[in-house]
TORLOMAR-878614 format. One record per residue (C-alpha): residue in one letter; x, y, z. Coordinates in pm, whole numbers, plus 50000, padded with zeros to 5 digits. Layout:
% TORLOMAR-878614
+-----+-------+-------+-------+
| res |    xx |    yy |    zz |
+-----+-------+-------+-------+
|   A |     X |     Y |     Z |
...
+-----+-------+-------+-------+
***
This chain:
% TORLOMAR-878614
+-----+-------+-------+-------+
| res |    xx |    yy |    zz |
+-----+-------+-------+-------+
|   X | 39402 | 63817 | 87684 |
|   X | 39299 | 63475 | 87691 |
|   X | 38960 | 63302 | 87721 |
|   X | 39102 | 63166 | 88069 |
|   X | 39294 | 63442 | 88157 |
|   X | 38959 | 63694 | 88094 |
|   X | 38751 | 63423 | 88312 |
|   X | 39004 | 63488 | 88598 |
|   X | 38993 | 63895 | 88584 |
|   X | 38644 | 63863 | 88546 |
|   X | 38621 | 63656 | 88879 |
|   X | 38821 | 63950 | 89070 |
|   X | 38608 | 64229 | 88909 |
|   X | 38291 | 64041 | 89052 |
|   X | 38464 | 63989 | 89402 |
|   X | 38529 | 64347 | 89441 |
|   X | 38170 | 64418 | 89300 |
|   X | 38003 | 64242 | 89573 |
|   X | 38203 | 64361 | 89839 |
|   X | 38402 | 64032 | 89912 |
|   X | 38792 | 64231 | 89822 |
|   X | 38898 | 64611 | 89826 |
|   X | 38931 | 64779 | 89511 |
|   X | 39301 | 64805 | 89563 |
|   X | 39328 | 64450 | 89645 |
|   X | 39070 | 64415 | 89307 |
|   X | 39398 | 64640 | 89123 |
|   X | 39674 | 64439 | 89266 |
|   X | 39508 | 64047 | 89182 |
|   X | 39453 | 64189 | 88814 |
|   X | 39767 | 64330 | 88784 |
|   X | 39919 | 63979 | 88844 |
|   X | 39725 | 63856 | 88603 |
|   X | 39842 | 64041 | 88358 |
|   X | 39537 | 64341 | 88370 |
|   X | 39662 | 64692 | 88434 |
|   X | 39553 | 65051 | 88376 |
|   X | 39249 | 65197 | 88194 |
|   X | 39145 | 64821 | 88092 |
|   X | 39169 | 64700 | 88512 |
|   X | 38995 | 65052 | 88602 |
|   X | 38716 | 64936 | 88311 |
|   X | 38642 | 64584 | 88425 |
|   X | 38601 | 64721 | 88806 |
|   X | 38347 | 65000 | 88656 |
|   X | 38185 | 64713 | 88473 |
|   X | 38130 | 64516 | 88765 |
|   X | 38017 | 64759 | 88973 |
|   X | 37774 | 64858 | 88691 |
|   X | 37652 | 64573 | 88682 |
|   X | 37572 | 64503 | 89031 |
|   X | 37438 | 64866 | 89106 |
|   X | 37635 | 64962 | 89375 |
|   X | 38013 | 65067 | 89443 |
|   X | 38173 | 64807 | 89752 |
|   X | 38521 | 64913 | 89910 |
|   X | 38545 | 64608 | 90110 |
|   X | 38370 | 64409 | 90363 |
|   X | 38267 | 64058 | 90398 |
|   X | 37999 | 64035 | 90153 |
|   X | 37647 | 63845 | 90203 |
|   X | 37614 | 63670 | 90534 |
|   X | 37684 | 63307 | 90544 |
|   X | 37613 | 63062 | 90830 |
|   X | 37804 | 62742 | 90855 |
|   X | 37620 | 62397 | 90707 |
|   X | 37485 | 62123 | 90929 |
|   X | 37704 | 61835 | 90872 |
|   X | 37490 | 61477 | 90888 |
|   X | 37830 | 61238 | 90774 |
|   X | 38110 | 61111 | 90959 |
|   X | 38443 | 61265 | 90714 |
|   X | 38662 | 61038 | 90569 |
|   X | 39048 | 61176 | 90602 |
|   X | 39267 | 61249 | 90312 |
|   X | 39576 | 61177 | 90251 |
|   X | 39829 | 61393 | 90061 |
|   X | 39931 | 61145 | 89733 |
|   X | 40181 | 61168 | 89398 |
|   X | 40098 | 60977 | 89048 |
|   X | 40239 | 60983 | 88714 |
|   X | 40183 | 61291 | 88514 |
|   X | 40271 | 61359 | 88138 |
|   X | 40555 | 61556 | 88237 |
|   X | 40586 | 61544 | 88655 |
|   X | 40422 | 61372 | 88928 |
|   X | 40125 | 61509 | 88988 |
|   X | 39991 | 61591 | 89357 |
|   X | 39641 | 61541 | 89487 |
|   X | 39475 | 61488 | 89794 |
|   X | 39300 | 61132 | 89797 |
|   X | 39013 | 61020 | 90052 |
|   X | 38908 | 60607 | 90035 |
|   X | 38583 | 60514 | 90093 |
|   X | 38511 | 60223 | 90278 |
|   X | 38336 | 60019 | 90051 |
|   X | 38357 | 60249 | 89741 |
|   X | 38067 | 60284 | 89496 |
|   X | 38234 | 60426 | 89216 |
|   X | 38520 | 60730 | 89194 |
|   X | 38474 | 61098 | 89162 |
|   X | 38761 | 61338 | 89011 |
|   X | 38718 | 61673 | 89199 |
|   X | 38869 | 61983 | 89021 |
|   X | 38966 | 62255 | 89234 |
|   X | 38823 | 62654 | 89184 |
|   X | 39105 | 62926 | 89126 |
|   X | 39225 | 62913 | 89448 |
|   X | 39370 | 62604 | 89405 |
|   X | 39406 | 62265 | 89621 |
|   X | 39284 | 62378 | 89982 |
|   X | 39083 | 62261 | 90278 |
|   X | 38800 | 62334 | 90122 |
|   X | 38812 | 62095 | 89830 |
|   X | 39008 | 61830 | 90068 |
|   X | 38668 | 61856 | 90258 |
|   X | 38493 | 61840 | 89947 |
|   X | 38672 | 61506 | 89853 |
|   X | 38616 | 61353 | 90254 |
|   X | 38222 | 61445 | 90206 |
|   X | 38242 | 61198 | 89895 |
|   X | 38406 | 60968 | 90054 |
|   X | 38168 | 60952 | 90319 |
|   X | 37912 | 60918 | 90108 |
|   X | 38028 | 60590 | 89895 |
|   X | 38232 | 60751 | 89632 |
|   X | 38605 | 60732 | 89639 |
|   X | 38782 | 61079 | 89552 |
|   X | 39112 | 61230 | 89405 |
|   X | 39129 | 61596 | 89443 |
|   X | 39416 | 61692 | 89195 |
|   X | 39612 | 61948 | 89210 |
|   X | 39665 | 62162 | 88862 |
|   X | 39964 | 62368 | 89017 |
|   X | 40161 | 62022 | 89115 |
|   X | 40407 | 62114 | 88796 |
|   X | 40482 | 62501 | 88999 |
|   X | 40528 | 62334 | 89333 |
|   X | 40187 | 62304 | 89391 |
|   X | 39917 | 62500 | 89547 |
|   X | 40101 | 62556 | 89900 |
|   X | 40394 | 62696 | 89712 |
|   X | 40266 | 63054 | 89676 |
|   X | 40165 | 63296 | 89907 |
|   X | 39789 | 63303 | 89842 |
|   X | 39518 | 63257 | 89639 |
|   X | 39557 | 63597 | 89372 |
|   X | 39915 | 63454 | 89303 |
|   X | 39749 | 63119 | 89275 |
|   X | 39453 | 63213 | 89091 |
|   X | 39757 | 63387 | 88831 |
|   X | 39978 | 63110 | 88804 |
|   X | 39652 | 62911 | 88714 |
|   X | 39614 | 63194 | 88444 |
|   X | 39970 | 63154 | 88266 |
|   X | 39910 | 62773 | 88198 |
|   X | 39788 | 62637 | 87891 |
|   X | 39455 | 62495 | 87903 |
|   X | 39575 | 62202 | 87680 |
|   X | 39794 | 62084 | 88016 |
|   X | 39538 | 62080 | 88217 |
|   X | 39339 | 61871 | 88019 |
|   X | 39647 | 61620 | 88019 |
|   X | 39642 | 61645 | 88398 |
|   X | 39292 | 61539 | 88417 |
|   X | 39314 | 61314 | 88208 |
|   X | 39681 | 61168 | 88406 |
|   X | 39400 | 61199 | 88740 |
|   X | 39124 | 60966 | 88549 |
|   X | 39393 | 60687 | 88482 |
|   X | 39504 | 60672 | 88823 |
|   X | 39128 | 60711 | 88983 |
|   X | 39071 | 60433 | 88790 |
|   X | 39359 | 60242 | 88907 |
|   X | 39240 | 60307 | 89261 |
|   X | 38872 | 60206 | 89251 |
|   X | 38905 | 59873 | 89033 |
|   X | 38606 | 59742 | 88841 |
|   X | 38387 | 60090 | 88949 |
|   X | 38302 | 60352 | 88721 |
|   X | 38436 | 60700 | 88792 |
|   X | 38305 | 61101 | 88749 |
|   X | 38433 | 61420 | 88750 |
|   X | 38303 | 61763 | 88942 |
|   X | 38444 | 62082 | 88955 |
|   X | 38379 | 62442 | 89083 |
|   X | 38370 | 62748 | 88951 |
|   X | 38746 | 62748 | 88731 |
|   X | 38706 | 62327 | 88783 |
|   X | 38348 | 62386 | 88674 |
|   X | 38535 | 62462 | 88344 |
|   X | 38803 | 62255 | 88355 |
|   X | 38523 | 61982 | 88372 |
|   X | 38393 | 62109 | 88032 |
|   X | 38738 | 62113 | 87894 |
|   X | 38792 | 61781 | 87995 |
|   X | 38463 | 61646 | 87804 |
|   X | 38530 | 61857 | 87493 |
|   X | 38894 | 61656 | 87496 |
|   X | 38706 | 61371 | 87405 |
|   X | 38761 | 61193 | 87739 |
|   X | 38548 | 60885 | 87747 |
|   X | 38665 | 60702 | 88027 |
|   X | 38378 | 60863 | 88247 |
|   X | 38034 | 60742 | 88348 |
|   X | 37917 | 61103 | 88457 |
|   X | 38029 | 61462 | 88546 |
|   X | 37930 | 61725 | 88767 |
|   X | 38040 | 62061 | 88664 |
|   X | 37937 | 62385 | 88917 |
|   X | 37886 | 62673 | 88743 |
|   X | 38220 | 62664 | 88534 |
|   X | 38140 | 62918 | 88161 |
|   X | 38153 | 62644 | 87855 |
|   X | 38468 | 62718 | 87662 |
|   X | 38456 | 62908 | 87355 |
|   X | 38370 | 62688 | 87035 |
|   X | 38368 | 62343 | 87277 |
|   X | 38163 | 62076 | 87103 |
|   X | 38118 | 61750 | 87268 |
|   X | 38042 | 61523 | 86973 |
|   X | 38320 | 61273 | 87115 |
|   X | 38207 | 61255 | 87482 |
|   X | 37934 | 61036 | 87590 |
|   X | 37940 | 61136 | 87937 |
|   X | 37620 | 61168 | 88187 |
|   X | 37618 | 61543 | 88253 |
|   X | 37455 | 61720 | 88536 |
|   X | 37557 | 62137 | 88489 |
|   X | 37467 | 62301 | 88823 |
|   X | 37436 | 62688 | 88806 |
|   X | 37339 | 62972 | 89047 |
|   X | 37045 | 63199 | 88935 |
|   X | 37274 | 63500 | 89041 |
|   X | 37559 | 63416 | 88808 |
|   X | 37460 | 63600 | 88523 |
|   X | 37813 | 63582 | 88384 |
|   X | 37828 | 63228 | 88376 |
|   X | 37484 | 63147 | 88327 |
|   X | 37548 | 63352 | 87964 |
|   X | 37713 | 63014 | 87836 |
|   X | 37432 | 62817 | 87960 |
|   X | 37342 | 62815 | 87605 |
|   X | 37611 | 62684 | 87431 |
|   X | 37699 | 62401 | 87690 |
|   X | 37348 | 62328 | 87606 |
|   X | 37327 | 62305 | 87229 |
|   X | 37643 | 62073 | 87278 |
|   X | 37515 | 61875 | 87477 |
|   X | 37199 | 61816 | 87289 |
|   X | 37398 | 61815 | 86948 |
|   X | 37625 | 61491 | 87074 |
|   X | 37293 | 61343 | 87206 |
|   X | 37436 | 61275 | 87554 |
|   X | 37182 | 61255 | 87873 |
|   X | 37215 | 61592 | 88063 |
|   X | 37034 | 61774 | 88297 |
|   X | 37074 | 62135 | 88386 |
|   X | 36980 | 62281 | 88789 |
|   X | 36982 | 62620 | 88828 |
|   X | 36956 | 62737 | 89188 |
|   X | 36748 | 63057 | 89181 |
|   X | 36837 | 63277 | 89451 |
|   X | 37237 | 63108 | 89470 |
|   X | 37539 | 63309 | 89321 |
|   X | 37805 | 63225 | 89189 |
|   X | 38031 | 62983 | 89427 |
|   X | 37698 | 62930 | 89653 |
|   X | 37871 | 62572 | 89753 |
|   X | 38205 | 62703 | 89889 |
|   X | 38100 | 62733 | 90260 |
|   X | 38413 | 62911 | 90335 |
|   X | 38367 | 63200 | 90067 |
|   X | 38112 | 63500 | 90083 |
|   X | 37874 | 63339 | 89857 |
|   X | 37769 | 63030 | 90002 |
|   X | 37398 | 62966 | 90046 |
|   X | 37330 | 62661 | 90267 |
|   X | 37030 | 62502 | 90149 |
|   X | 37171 | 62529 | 89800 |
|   X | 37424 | 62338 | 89892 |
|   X | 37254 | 62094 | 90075 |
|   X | 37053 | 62040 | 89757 |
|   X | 37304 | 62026 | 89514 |
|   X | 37479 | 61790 | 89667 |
|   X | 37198 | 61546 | 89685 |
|   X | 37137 | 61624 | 89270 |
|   X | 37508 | 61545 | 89248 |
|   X | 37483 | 61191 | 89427 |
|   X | 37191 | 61076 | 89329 |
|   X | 37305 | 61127 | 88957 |
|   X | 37627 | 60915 | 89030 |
|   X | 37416 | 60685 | 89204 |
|   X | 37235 | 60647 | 88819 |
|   X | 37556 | 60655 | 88598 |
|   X | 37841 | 60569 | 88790 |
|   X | 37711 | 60304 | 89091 |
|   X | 37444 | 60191 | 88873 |
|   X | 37713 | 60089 | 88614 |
|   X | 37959 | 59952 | 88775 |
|   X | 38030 | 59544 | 88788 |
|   X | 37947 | 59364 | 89046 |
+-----+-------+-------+-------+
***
């Protein structure tokens, strides 16, 4: 199994540990990636384990929906140049744009939630280009949901995301002028983020990745990138590479800052999943723009 693919079972073994999927659905999402048997029946017990309690279903913790101070800026459904295809993304113009912001998508893949995530920038001074890593398979809205999603994501090589990024940075760029530009991403974009700055990728002023697990043996000695990690306290699976991001980061001698969101879990800023916490949010989000307002506005020619 593969780092990525193991990220991805482990992210259905927690949903069905706190309640958010069945454990038959739990069987059938690792199945299609790839995770059958005594080893799916293990990661379930491990998961359940480790939250203390056994879940058949349900809607997990109770959410309420998030006041919403900004007038949203509509997307609009795009194609640019890839390496191989042209890629497809959904792109939202701000009206007198302060810099750009690359948003990477979680495992579910280019929805309305990260098209809202992209708008919210938008509205708030920051031209964005949500990508969409499935644009080579049809993209996102070519499969049925998000565990066939969430598996196609699992058979590509990391290595082609990284050259889809990095396809996504050139045209951002393209789009916003003279302004400086930034990546986030959530949860799997939380580590495609990482994966992007461990390519080397230098064309960024700052980055923004949401509790995404560091890749295995990253170093970041060729990156010279702002970074801002943002974590839930709850996330002790992610929060376990806390460490190494770290010691990268402080190794290549790159400003960073780490905010870990004590009583958030994992995917806290989704506010259409089971996790999200409001205030968290709310908070993270002004972290996020007021360190783009430092590296990426702050930089940019006037």
């Amino acid at each position: 199994m593969t780092e990525l693919q193991r990220y991805l079972a482990e992210e259905v073994a927690e949903d069905h540990a706190d309640g958010i999927i069945t454990r038959r659905e739990a069987m059938r999402r690792l199945g299609l990636l790839g995770v059958t048997g005594a080893t799916a029946t293990t990661m379930l017990a491990a998961g359940e384990k480790a939250t203390g309690a056994t879940n058949s279903g349900g809607s997990g913790r109770p959410r309420s929906a998030p006041d919403t101070e900004w007038a949203p800026v509509a997307t609009e459904e795009i194609t640019f140049s890839g390496p191989r295809v042209d890629l497809m993304a959904a792109w939202a113009a701000a009206d007198k744009p302060r810099g750009g912001v690359l948003v990477i998508h979680e495992n579910r893949g280019l929805n309305d939630h990260i098209r809202s995530v992209a708008s919210r920038f938008a509205a708030s001074g920051y031209s964005a280009l949500a990508i969409d890593l499935l644009s080579e398979e049809g993209g996102t809205a070519a499969f049925p949901g998000e565990a066939e999603v969430a598996a196609a994501l699992a058979r590509i090589p990391p290595e082609r995301f990284v050259e889809d990024m990095q396809a996504g940075v050139t045209e951002l760029r393209g789009r916003v002028g003279r302004n400086e530009v930034a990546a986030i991403g959530f949860c799997f974009g939380g580590s495609m983020v990482w994966r992007l700055l461990t390519s080397g990728e230098r064309r960024l002023a700052a980055a923004a990745p949401f509790y995404g697990p560091f890749p295995e043996g990253g170093e970041l000695k060729r990156s010279k990138v702002a970074v801002l990690g943002i974590y839930g306290g709850l996330d002790a699976r992610v929060n376990a590479t806390q460490a190494a991001a770290r010691a990268a980061l402080e190794a290549a001698r790159v400003e960073h800052q780490f905010v870990v969101f004590t009583e958030a879990d994992h995917a806290f800023f989704n506010d259409t999943g089971a996790r999200f916490n409001a205030a968290a949010m709310a908070e993270a989000y002004r972290r996020v723009l007021d360190w783009f307002d430092r590296f990426v506005a702050e930089g940019t020619d006037d």
